[in-house]
N, C-alpha and C positions, 0 to 999 in steps of 0.2 A: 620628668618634672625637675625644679629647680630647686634644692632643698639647702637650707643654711641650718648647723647643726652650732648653736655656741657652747663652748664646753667642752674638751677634746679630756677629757680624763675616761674610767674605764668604760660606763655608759655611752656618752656624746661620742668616743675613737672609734665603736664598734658600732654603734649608728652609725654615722656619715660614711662611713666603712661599707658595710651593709645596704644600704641603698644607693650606693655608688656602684656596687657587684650586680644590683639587678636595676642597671642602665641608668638611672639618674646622676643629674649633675650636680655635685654637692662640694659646698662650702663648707668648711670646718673654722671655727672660729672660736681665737684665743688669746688672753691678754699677755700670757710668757713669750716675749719674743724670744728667747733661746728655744724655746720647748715648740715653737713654730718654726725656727728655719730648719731645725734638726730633725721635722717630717715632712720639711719641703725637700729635704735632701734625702729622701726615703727612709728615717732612723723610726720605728717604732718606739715610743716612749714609755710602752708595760708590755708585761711580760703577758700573752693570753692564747692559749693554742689555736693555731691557725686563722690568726689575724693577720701575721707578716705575710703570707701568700697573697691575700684578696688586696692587702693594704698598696703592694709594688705591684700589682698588676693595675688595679684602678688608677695608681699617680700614673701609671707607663700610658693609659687608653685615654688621660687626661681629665676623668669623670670625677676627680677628686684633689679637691687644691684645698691650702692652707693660709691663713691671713691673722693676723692681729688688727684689720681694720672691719669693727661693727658695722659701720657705712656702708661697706662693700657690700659685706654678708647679710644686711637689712635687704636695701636694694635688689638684689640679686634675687633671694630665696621667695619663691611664692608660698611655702611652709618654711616653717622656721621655728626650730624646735631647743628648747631648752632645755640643756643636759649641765645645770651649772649643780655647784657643791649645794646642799642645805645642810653644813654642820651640826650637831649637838651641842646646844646653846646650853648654860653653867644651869640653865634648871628643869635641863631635859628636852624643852621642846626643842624643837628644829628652827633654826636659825635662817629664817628667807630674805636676808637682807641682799646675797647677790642676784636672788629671781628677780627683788623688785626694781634694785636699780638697773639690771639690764631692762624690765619691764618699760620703765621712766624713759631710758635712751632711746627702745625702739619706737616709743609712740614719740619722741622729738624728731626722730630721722623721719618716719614714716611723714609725718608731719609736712616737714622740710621738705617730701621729694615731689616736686607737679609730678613725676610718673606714678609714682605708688597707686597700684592696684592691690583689689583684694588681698589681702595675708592673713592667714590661720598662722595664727601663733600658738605653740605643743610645749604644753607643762609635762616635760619627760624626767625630769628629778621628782625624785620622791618628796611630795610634800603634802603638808595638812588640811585637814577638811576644808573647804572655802577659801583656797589658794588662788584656783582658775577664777573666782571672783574678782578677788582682787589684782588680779594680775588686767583682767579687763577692765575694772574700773581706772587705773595708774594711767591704763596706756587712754582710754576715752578722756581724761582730763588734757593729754596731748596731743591727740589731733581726730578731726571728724573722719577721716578716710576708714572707708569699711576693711573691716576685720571679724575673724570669731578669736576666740582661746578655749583650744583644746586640752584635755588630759590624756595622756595616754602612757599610763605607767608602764614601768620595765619589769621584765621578769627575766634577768639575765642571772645564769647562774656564772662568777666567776670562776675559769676553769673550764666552763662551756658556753662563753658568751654569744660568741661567734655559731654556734649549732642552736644553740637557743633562739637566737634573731635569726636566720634562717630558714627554722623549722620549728617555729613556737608552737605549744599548746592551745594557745590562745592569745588573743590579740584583743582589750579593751581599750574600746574608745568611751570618754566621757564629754557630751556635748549636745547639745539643746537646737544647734544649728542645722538646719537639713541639707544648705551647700557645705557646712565641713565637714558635715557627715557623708556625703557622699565623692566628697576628694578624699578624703582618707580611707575611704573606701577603698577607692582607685588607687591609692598608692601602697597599700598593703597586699593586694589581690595575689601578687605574682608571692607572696612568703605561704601564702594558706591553701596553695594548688590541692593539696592532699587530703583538704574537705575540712581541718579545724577551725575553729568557728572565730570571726570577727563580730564582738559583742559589743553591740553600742549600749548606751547608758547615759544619766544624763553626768555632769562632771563631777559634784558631791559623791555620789556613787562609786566613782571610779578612783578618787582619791581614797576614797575607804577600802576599795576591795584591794588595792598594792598594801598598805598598811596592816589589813587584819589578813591578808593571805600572809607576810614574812613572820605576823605575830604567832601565829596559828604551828608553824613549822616550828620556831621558837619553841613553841609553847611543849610539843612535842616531843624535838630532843633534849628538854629541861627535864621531861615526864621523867621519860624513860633511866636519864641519871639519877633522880630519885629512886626507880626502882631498883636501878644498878647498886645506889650504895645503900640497899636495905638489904637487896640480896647477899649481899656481900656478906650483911653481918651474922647473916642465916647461915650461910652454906650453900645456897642455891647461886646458881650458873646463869648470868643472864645474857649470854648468846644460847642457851637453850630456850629462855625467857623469850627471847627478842624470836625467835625461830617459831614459838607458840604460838604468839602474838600476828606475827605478822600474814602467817595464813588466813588470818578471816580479812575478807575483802573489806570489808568495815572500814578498817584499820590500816591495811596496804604494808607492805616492808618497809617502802622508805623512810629514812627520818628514826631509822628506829636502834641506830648504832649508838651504844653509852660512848663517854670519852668523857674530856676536860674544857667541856663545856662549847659554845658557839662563839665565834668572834667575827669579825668580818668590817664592812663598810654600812653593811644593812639591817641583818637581826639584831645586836644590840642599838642601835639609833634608833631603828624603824620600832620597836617595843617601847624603848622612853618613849616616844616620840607621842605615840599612839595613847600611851598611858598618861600622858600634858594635857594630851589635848581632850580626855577622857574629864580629866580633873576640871579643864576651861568650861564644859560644858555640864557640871554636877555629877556627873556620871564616873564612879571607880571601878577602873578595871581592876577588880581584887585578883583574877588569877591572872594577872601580866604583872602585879606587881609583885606576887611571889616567882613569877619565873626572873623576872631582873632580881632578884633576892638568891636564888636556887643557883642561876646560873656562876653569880660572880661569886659565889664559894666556891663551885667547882671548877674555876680556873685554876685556883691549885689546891686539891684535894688531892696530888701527890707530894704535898711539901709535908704533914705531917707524917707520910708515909719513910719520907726518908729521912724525918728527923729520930722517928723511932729505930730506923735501920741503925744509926751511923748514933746513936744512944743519947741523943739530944744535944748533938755537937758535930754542926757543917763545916767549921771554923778548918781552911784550908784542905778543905775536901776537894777532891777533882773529879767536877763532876762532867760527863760528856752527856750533850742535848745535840738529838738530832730533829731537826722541824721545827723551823721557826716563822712561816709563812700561816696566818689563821686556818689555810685547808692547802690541799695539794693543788699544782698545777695555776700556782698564781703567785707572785712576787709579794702581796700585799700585805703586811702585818697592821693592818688597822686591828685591836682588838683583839690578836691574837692572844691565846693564851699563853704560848710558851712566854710572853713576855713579862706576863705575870706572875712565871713562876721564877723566870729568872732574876726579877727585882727582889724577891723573898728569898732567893740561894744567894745573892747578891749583899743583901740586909745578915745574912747570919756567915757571911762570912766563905761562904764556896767560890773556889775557882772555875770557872767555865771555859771550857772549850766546846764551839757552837758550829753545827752544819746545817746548811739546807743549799736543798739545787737553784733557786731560783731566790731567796729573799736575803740572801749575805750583806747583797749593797746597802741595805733599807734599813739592817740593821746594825752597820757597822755606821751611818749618819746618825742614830739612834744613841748607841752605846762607847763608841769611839773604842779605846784602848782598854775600857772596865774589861772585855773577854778577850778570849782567843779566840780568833777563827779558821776553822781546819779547812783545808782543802779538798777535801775526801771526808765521807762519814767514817771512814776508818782509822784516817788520823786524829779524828778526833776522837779516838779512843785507847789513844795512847797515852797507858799511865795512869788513867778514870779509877776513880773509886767508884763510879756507878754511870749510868746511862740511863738518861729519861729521854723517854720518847713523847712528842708530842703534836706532828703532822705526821698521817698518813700517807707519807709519799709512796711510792711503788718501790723504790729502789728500795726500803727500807720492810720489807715485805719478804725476803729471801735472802738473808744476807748470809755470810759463809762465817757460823758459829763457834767454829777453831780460832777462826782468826780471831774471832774477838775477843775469845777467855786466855791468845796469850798476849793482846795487844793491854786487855787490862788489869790493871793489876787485883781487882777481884769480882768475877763476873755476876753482879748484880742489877737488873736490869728493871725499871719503874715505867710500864707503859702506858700511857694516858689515851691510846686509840687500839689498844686491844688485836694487836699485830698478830699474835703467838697465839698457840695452843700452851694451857698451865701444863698438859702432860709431856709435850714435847721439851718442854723447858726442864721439866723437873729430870726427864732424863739425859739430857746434856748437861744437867750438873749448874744448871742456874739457879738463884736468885733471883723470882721472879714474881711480881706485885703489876696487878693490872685494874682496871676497873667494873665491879659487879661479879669479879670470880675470885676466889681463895687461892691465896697468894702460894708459893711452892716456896717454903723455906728450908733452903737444904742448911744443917750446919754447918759454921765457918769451917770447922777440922776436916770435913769431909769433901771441901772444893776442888782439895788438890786429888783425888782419886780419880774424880771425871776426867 
């Protein structure tokens, strides 16, 4: 098939990507002319495991070209799917003003072309009840050639975008059409060989189930931080909690790790979002608005932690953060929480020296020359009065614990994803504060014995 993906950010790159690896010819279309010659010249523009392989092999077989011309990419694509931004607009809902003006453009082009034949146009951004509505009424006020508008939300996890669009769970389609429903049939067939299910529905439906599945997850790891910082205050262990818990199938393990809260491009938009549209319609989602409540306190629920440490005074503290990307295995700091806690070490006066493997560039556009950024997580713990941790990277999962108590000058360490064992720690002579277990506070006299 012939597929026009507009949109080349992390959804729309691993689309056109994706259905380009299993033989179609696809158009990627976008208004950055830098950001388009520089993947016509095979540069990947995010960072996403094992996207750069599929990406230069499809430009090499030619199944995958790049354009800043909508014209082309209308024309061209018999599905034509939109992977545009819907930002979080100043009063939560989602912002669809670039779905609608590309909406506007492609009913003028289509309009415009004596060739135009049938086109399904695919609401693939996540957006609000009654979107695919209107996205078909904009484009019907511009021209009578036949059309449907599909939904067909993403369930891409970043970090495993590329295995997720490969080898989804499931695949919803939302659409009232019985020809779009049976091409997007066809064009999905070769990702579901292994028997998971393609789930039609009508659009309303399918705009709901992307929205209340991120809220749902959400809602989840917001729980379980709650129970983390109650257990805390108890005494109880809540990796033994979580370990309890996740054996009943009910329940399932996932989603069931404490930390510093959720960030990303999706759970916190996708939850306002959900909770606007709830409010438009009379309807409060009262427990979405305590998770957007729950959650954004525990983006830094390690800042009163080490304001207790260091006795109510950051001021010139040197503190080493390592993970600065919202989760592992992804460049993105949308929403991340270390960033939130570094504006609050920032506000009271700490110095920061900052690592992470993949999101350095994003956030030195961000913060400019306010940090230091280390080259190594090891230099940046050179000199530290303390180290917070706050992406779970792997590298950061085994690290060589000599070196660090004599790289810093006193080894206390605040971990916001729950890396360590408190007993391993307590007996290497750390200083050690995590979330949902009781802290291992060795006396200051007693650090230099370990």
């Amino acid at each position: 098939m012939k597929i026009t993906v507009i949109g080349t950010g992390y959804v729309g790159l691993v689309t056109g990507t994706c259905f380009a690896e299993s033989g179609n010819d696809v158009i990627c279309v976008d208004i950055n002319e830098d950001k388009v010659k520089k993947m016509q010249l095979g540069n990947v523009p995010i960072y996403e495991p094992g996207l750069e392989t599929l990406f230069h092999r499809n430009i090499k077989a030619g199944r995958l070209n790049f354009t800043t011309d909508l014209k082309q990419g209308v024309n061209s694509g018999e599905i034509i799917f939109l992977a545009l931004p819907t930002p979080e607009d100043e009063d939560g809902s989602a912002d669809l003003s670039y779905v609608m003006d590309v909406a506007e453009k492609i009913g003028n082009l289509m309009e415009n072309n004596q060739d135009t034949l049938y086109k399904i146009i695919v609401n693939k951004s996540t957006v609000p009840v009654g979107t695919a509505e209107k996205v078909e009424n904009i484009i019907k006020t511009k021209t009578n050639k036949e059309f449907d508008v599909v939904s067909n939300p993403e369930f891409l996890r970043e970090g495993f975008a590329v295995e997720d669009f490969m080898k989804p769970e499931r695949i919803v389609i939302g659409t009232n059409s019985k020809k779009a429903r049976q091409k997007m049939q066809l064009l999905y067939e070769p990702f579901v060989r292994s028997g998971n299910p393609i789930i039609m529905m009508d659009p309303r439906s399918a705009e709901i189930t992307k929205y209340a599945s991120n809220a749902f997850l959400a809602m989840k790891i917001t729980f379980m931080n709650e129970v983390a910082n109650f257990a805390e205050k108890v005494g109880a262990d809540i990796n033994k909690i979580r370990i309890g818990m996740g054996t009943d199938s009910r329940i399932g393990k996932r989603f069931l790790f404490p930390g510093i809260g959720y960030g990303g491009s999706c759970f916190p938009k996708d939850v306002k979002a959900l909770y606007k549209t709830g409010m438009e319609h009379q309807h409060e989602f009262k427990l979405l608005k305590a998770v957007i409540e729950v959650n954004n306190r525990q983006k830094t629920i390690l800042i009163p932690k080490l304001k207790s440490f260091f006795e109510g005074n950051l001021q010139n503290k040197n503190i080493a953060v390592w993970g600065l990307s919202f989760k592992p295995e992804t460049d993105d700091i949308r929403e991340a929480p270390a960033l939130y806690m570094i504006d609050e070490l920032l506000k009271a006066g700490a110095k920061l020296n900052v690592f992470d493997p993949e999101a350095m560039f994003n956030v030195k556009q961000k913060y400019g020359t306010k940090l230091q950024y280390a080259e190594t997580m090891y230099q940046a713990l050179e000199n530290a009065d303390a180290l917070v941790i706050s992406t779970e990277w792997s590298m950061f999962r085994m690290p060589d614990f000599d070196r660090m108590k004599q790289l810093m000058k006193q080894p206390a360490i605040f971990d916001g994803r729950n890396l360590y064992k408190p007993e391993q720690m307590k007996e290497l002579g750390f200083y050690y504060t995590s979330i949902g277990r009781q802290t291992v506070n060795i006396p200051r006299k007693l650090w230099k014995e370990f």
